[in-house]
N, C-alpha and C positions, 0 to 999 in steps of 0.2 A: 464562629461567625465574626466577620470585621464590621465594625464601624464608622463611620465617617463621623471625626468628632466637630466638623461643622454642622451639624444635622443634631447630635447628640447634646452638646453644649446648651444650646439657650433652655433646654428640657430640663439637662440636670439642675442648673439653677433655682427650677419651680421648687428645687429640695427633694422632701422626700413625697411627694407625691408623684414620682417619677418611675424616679430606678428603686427602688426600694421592691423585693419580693418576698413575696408568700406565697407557694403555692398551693393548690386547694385540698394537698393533701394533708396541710398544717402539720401541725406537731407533731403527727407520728410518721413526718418525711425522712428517712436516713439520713445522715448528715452526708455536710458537703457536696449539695447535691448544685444544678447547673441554674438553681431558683433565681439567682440574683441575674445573672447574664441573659436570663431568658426574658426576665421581668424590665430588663434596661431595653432590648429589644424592642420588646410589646410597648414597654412607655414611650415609644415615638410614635406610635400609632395611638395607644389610647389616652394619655395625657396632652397630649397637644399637636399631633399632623393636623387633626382636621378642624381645631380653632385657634382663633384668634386672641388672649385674653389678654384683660391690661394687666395682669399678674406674671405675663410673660412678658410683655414690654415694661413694668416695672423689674422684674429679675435680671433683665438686660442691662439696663440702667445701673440696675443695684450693682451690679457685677463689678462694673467699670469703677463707679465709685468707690467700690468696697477695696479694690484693689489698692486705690489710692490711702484708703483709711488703713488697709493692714501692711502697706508699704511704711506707713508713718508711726506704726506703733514701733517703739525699741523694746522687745520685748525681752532683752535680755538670754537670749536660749544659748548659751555658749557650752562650752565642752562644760567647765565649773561647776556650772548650775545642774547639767545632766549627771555629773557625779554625785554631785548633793542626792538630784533624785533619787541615783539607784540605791542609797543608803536609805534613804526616807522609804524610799518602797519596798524593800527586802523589810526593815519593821511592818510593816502593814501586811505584807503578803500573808505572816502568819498566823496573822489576828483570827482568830477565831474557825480554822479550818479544821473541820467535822465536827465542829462543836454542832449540836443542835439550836434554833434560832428562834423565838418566835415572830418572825417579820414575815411570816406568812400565814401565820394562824387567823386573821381576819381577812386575809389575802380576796375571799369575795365577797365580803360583806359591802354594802352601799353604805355611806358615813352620813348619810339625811340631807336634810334641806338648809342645813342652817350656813349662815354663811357669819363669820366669829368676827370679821372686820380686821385690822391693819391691828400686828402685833407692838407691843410696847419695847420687845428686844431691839435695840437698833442695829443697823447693818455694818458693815467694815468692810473693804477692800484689802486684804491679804499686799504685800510688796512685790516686787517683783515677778508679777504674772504678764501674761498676755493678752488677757482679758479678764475684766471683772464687771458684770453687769445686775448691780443690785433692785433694778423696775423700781427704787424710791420713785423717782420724778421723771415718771416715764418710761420708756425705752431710749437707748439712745438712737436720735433720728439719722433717717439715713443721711448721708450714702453708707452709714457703719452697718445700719442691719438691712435684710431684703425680705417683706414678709408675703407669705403663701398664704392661703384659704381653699380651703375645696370640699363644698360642704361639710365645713366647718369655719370658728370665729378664731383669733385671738386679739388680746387687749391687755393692755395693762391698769389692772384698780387693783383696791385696799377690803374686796371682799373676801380674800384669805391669805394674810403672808405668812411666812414662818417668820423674818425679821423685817423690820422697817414700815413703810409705811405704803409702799406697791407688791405685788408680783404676777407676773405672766398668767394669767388665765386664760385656758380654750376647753372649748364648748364644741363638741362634733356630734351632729344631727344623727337620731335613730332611723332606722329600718331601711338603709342601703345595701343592697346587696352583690357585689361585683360577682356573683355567678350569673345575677340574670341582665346586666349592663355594666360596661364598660364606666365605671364608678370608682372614688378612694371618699374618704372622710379624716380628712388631716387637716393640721394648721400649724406653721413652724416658722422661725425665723432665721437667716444664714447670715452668716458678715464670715469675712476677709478673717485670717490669722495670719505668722508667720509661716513657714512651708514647717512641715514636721520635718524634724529629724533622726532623732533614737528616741526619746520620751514622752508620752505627752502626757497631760492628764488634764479628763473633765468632771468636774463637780459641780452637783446642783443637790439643791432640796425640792423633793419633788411631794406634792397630797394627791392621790387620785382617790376618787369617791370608790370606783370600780374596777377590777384589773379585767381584763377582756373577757365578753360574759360568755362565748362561743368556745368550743374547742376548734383550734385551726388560726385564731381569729389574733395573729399579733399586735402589738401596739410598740407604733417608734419612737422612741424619746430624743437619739443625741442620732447625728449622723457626720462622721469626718469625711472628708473627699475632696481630692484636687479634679478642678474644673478648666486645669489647663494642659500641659504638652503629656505631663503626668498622671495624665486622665488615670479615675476609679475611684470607689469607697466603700465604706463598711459601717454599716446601723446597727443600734444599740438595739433591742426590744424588746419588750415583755411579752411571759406568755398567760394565758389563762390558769394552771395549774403554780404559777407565782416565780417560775424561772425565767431565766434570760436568753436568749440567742440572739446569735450573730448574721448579719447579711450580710454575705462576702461578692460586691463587685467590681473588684478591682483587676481580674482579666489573668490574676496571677495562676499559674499553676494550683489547682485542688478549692478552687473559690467556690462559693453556694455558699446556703442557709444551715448552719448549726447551731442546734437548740443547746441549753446546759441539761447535764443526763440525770436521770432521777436518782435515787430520792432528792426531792429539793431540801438539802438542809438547811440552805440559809436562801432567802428570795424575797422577793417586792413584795413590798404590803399595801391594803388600800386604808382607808378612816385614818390615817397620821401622817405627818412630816417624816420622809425616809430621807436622809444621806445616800446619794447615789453617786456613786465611782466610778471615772472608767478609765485604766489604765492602758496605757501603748507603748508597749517597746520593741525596737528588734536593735540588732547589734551594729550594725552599721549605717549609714546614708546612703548606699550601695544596696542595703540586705533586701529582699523582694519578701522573705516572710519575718514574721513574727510573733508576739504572743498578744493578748490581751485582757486584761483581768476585769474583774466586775466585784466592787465593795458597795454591802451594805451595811448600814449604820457603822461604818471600821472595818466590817468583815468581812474577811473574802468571800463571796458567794460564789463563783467559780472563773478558772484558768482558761480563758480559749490559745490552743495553740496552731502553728503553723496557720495564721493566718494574713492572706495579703497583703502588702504594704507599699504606700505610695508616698511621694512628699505631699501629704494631705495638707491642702491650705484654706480649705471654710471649716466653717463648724457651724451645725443645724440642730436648733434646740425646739421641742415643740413636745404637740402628742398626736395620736391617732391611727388610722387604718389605710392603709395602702390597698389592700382587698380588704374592704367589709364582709361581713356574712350574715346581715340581716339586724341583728342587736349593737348595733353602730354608735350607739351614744356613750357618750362618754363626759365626764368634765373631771378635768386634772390644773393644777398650780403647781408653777415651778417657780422658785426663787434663787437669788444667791449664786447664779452662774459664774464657774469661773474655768480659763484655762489655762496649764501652766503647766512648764519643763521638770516643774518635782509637784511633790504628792503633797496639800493644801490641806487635806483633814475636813473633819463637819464644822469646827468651829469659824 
C-alpha cells in the first residue's frame, strides 16, 4: 500500500502512539508479519484523521525545532568512532549468550507502592555521544524534545532514580481496551539526532513495576525513525513473558513484528533498575537491512536480523501500549539516556 508522507508525517511525530503495531494476535503472531505497515496505515485514521490535538500542533512545532537542535549537536559520528564501535561491540556481543539470567525471574512481579526518592549516585555524561539526557534538572526543554500523552502522563521528579536527583517517570491509565475503541495508553518523548549511519546505540536504565500483564499485550520503550524523505522505523518492546520484539516499519522488504523466540534466557525484568541496550548496525549507508541486538544488564538477550533500515534521525524514549488490552496500567522510570556511535556500557 503507498503512502503520502504529507498525510503521514505530522502523525508520526505523535511518536509512538501512531505507527507502532501489535496486532491482536500478539505474541503468538509468526514473525515478520505486515503488523507494522498495517498499524502506520490505521494510525491515520485512529490516531489523528478525525482530531484536532494540541499534541499534534506541539509535535509539528517540536519537529521544526528539533531539527534545528539535532542540526547543532556535533555529534561526532565519523567513520573512526564507528570503528571504535565495532570493536566495543563485538566485546559485548558475547557477554553472556546462552548463559542462563535471572533478569526475569521477578519479570511479573509488582515492586509496591513505595516510591525510594532521588538516589545519592550521581550522574555523568559519557564524551563523545550524541545525546546524553540525565532528568537531573529537568528535561531538556524544547524545541530539543517533543512530548506525547495518550492516556497516559509523563514527568520528570526524584520519586525513583537510578542516578542523580530526577528521572522520567510515566504513568498509563488501566482498563483501555483497543479491541472495543480505537484507544493506545502511551507517554514518550522524541528529539532530533544526527541521521544514522552504520552504528548506533541506545542506552537507558529503565524500573518498571510490571512487564505487560496480558498475553498479546506489548510495551514500547525506545523507537528510532526518520520523519523525513527517508521515511520509516523500528520499536524496541517488551513482552509479557519478559522477551523483546521488534516493530519493523520501515517499508523495507520482510518488515513486521518479530518477537525474540523462547526460551527467554536472558529478558526484562520488573522491581529493579535494568541496563537496557540497543544495538544498530548494518554495513553500509547505502544497506536497506541490518541487524539489531538487545543487552541486558551487559548481555546479550537476543540478535534481531535482517531487519530494516533507514537514515534514522529521532529517537523516542517513553513507555506503554499502542493497542491496550484491557489491564493498561502501567508505571515505569527511565533514567540515564544516552545515544551514541559505539557501545557506552551500564556505567
Amino acid at each position: 500500500m503507498r503512502f503520502k508522507r504529507s498525510l503521514l508525517l505530522p502523525l508520526v511525530v505523535l511518536a509512538l502512539g501512531v505507527l507502532p503495531a501489535c496486532s491482536e494476535g500478539g505474541d503468538d503472531n509468526p514473525p515478520r508479519t505486515d503488523a507494522g505497515m498495517d498499524a502506520g496505515a490505521g494510525g491515520d485514521t485512529d490516531a489523528g484523521a478525525g482530531e484536532e490535538s494540541d499534541a499534534g500542533a506541539d509535535a509539528g512545532a517540536g519537529e521544526d525545532a528539533g531539527a534545528d537542535a539535532g542540526a547543532g549537536e556535533d555529534a561526532g559520528a565519523d567513520a573512526g568512532a564507528e570503528s571504535d564501535a565495532g570493536a566495543e561491540s563485538d566485546a559485548g556481543m558475547d557477554a553472556g549468550v546462552g548463559e542462563d539470567s535471572d533478569a526475569g525471574t521477578d519479570a511479573g512481579a509488582d515492586a509496591g507502592d513505595d516510591y525510594p526518592g532521588p538516589s545519592n549516585e550521581p550522574s555523568t555524561c559519557p564524551d563523545d555521544v550524541l545525546l546524553c539526557e540525565l532528568f537531573d534538572e529537568g528535561m531538556t526543554p524544547p524545541p530539543y524534545w517533543t512530548v506525547h500523552e495518550d492516556h497516559a502522563t509523563l514527568q520528570v521528579d526524584g520519586t525513583r532514580t537510578r542516578n542523580g536527583a530526577g528521572a522520567l517517570h510515566i504513568i498509563t491509565e488501566d482498563g483501555h481496551d483497543g479491541r472495543e475503541q480505537v484507544v493506545s495508553t502511551i507517554a514518550n518523548a522524541q528529539r532530533r539526532i544526527d541521521a544514522f549511519g552504520t552504528r548506533l546505540f541506545v542506552r537507558a536504565h529503565v524500573y518498571m513495576r510490571s512487564l505487560p500483564r496480558i498475553f498479546g499485550q506489548m510495551g514500547t520503550v525506545f523507537m528510532l525513525a526518520n520523519l523525513d524523505e527517508d521515511f520509516g522505523g523500528v520499536e524496541l518492546q517488551v513482552m509479557q513473558d519478559s522477551g523483546f520484539a521488534l516493530d519493523d516499519w520501515t517499508g523495507r522488504e520482510g518488515q513486521g513484528w518479530t518477537p525474540q523466540p523462547e526460551p527467554i534466557l536472558v529478558g526484562m525484568a520488573a522491581g529493579r533498575w535494568v541496563c537496557l541496550e540497543w544495538e544498530v548496525h548494518r554495513e553500509s549507508t547505502s544497506s536497506t537491512h541490518g541487524d539489531m541486538r538487545v543487552y541486558v544488564d551487559g548481555m546479550l538477550a537476543h540478535d534481531f536480523v535482517n531487519i530494516g533500515m533507514r537514515a534514522f534521525n529521532s529517537i523516542t524514549v517513553g513507555y506503554g501500549f499502542v493497542h491496550p488490552l484491557g489491564p493498561s496500567g502501567s508505571e515505569t522510570w527511565l533514567d540515564n539516556v544516552v545515544v551514541s556511535t559505539r557501545r557506552i556500557g551500564c556505567d
